[in-house]
C-alpha positions as CSV (number, residue, x, y, z in Angstrom):
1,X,171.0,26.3,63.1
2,X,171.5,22.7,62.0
3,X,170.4,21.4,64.9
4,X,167.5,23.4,64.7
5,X,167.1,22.8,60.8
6,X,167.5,18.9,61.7
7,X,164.8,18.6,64.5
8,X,162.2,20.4,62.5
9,X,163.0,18.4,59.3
10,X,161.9,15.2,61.7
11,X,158.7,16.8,62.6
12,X,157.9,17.7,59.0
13,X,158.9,14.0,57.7
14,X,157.1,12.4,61.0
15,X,153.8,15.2,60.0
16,X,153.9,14.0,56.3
17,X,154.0,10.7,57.8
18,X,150.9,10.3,59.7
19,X,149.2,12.4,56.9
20,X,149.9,10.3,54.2
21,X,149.3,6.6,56.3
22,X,146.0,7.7,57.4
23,X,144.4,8.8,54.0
24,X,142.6,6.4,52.5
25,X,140.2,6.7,49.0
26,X,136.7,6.9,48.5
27,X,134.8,5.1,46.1
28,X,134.9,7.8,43.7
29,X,138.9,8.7,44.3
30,X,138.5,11.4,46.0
31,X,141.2,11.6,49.4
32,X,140.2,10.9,53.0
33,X,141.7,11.7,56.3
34,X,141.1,9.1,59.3
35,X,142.1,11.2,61.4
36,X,139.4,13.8,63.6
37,X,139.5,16.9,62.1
38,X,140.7,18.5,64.8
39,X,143.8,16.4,65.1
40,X,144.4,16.4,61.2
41,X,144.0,20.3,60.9
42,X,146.7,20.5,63.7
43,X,149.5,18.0,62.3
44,X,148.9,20.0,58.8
45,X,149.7,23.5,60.9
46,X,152.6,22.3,62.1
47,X,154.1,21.2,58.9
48,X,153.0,24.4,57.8
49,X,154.7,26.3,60.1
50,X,158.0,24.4,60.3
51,X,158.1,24.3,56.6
52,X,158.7,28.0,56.8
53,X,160.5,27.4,59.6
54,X,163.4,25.8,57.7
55,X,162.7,28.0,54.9
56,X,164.2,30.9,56.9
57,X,167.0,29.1,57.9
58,X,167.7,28.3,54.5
59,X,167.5,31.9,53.9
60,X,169.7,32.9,57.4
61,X,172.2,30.2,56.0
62,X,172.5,31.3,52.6
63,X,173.5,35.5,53.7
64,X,175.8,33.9,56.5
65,X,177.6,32.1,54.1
66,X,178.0,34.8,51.5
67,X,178.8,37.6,54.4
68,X,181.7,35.4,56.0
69,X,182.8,33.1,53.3
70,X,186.5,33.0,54.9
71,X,185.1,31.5,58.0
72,X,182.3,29.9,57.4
73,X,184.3,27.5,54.3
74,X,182.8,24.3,56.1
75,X,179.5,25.0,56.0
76,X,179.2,26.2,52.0
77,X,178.6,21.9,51.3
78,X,175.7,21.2,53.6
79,X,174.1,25.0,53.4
80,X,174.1,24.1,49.5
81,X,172.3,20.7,50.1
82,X,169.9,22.8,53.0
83,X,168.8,24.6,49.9
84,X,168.6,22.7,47.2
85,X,166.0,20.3,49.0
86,X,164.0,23.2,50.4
87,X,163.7,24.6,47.2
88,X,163.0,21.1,46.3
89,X,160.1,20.5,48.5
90,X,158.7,24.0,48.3
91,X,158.6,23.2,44.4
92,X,156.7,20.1,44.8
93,X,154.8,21.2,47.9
94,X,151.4,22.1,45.8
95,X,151.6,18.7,44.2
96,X,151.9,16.9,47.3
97,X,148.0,17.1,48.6
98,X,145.5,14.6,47.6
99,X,148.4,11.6,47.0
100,X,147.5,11.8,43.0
101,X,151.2,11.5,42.2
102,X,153.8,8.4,44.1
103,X,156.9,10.4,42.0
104,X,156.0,13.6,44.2
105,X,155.4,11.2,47.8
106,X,158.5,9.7,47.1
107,X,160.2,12.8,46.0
108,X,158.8,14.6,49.4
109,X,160.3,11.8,51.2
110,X,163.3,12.1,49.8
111,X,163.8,15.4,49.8
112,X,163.1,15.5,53.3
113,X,165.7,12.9,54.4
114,X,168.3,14.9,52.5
115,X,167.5,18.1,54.5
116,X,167.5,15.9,57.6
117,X,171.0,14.8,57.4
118,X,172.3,18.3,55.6
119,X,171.4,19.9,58.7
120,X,173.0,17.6,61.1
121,X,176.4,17.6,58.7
122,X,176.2,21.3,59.1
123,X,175.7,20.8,63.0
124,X,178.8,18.4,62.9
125,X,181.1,19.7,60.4
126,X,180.5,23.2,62.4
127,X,181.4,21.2,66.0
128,X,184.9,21.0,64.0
129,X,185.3,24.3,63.3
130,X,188.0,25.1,60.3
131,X,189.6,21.6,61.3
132,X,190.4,19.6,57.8
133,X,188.8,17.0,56.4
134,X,191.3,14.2,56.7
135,X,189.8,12.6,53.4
136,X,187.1,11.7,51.5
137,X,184.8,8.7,52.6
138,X,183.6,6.6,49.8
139,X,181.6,3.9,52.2
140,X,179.4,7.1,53.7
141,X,178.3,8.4,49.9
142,X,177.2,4.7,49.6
143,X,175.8,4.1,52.8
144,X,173.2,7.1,52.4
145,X,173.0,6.5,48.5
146,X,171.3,3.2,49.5
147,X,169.7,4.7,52.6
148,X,167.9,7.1,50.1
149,X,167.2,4.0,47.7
150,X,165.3,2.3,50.6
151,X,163.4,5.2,52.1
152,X,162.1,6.2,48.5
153,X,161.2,2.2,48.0
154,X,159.2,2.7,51.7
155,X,157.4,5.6,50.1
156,X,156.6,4.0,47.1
157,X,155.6,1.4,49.0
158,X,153.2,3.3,51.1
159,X,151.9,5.1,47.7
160,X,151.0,2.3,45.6
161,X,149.2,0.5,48.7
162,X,146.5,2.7,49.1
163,X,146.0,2.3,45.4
164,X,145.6,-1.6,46.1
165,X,149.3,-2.4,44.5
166,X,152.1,-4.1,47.0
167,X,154.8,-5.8,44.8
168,X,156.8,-2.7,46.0
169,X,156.9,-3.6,49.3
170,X,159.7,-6.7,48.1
171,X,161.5,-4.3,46.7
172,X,161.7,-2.2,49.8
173,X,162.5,-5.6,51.6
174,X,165.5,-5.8,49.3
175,X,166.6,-2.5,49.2
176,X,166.7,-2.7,53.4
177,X,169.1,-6.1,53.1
178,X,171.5,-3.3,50.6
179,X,171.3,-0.8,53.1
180,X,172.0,-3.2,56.3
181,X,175.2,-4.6,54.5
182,X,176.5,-0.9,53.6
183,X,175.8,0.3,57.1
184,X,176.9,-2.4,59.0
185,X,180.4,-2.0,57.1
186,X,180.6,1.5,58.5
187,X,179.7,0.7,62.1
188,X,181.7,-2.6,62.0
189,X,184.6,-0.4,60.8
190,X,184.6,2.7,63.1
191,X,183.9,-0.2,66.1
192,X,187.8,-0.4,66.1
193,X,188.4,3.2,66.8
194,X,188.3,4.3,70.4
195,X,187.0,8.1,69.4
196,X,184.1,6.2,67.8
197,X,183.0,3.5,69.7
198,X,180.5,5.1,72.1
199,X,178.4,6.8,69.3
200,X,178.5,3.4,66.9
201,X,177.4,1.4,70.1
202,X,174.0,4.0,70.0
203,X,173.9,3.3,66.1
204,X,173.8,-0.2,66.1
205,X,170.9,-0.1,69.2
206,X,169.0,2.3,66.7
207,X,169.6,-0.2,63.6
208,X,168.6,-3.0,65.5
209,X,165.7,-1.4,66.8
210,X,164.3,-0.5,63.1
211,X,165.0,-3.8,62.3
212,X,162.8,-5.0,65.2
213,X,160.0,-3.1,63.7
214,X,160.2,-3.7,60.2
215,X,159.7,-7.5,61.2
216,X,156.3,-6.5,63.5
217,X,155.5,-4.6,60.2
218,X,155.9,-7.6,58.4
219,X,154.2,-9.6,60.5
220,X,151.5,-7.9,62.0
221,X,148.4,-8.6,59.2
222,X,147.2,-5.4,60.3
223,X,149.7,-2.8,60.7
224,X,149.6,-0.2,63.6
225,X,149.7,3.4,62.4
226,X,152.0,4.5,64.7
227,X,154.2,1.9,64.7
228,X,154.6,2.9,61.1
229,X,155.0,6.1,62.0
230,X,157.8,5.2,64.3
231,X,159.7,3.2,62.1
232,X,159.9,5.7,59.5
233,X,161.6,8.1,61.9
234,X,163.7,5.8,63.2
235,X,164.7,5.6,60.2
236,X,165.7,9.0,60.0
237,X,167.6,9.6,63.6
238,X,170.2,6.5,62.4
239,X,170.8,8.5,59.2
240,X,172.0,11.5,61.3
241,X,173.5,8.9,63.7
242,X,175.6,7.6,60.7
243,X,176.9,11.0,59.6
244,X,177.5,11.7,63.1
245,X,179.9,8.4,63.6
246,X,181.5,9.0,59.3
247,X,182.6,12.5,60.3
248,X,183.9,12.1,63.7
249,X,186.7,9.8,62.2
250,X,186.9,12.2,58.6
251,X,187.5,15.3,60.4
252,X,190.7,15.9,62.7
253,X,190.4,19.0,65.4
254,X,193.4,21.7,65.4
């Protein structure tokens, strides 16, 4: 289920995605999809449907939970977060056509990434079973905390743009050099650990990788939509990647 949960959290993120980078406004305000309408009406289908898709996991999670607490112990934390931000997004879902409001876009995108990575600590906190936490991990809550800080500057970024306003796009610049130094800690330390090393190897591939294409965003005068597209769920597959590689070395199997 949080496998599940986390792959269609990446198609609703990658969905909102394309939606939102190819609206543009008309003279008089009013919302417009590039996109054929054949292809537009599909993307917003399948957010539809995998909305409610994770919706019923949500659900599935929640009676689980509350039918085997003794067992299921290790899964109460990331089942709680799998709620919260559905409820989150289902709350802010009627808000979210038209673009009218950047606090809701970057609350969406938020929200979103938080489900993402929920669902993969489910997926690997459940790989461990009833094994114990071996302690808590201060550099992971600061890590994503600054993950979040430059996804929601992205959004922002990508909100104000189409109203004609890019100073926020330094601040997403500066946000990613906070977020390269607090993930590079974590990779550079769980390099030295045998257990490890394979899966931070992958990691720092992907981080390079998204920093590739944040510079041909940068450089590019006119930006590609699907590059875009791309790096924003890159993005999202090394935040899973980095709780993958902070619990493998937090947990300890029986």
């Amino acid at each position: 289920m949080g496998t599940a949960g986390a792959a269609l959290a990446l198609v609703i993120l990658g969905a909102s995605v394309l939606l939102r980078l190819t609206t543009e406004f008309d003279p008089s305000g009013a919302p417009v999809s590039t996109l054929p309408s054949s292809i537009e009406n599909a993307v917003r289908l399948t957010h539809r449907i995998t909305a409610a898709s994770v919706g019923l996991i949500a659900i599935g999670l929640t009676v689980m939970c509350g039918l085997r607490k003794a067992t299921l112990s290790h899964a109460f934390k990331p089942t709680a977060c799998i709620v919260a931000a559905t409820v989150l997004l289902a709350v802010i879902g009627p808000l979210t056509p038209g673009y009218r409001y950047a606090t809701v876009t970057v609350a969406n995108v938020v929200g979103g990434s938080i489900l993402l990575m929920a669902c993969w600590w489910l997926r690997e906190c459940s790989a461990y079973g009833t094994a114990q936490s071996s302690g808590k991990n201060a550099a992971l809550a600061v890590a994503i905390l600054s993950f979040l800080t430059h996804i929601a500057s992205g959004a922002a970024t990508s909100a104000l743009h189409v109203r004609g306003m890019d100073w926020m796009a330094y601040v997403h610049i500066g946000s990613a050099v906070l977020f390269l130094f607090t993930a590079g800690e974590i990779l550079w330390t769980r390099s030295n650990q045998p257990m490890a090393t394979k899966r931070v190897n992958i990691l720092t591939g992907i981080l390079l990788l998204q920093i590739t294409i944040g510079f041909l965003l940068m450089w590019l005068g006119r930006q590609p939509i699907w590059l875009a597209v791309v790096h924003a769920l890159v993005s999202q597959i090394f935040a899973a990647g980095l709780v993958s590689v902070s619990l493998q070395t937090l947990y300890r199997r029986l």
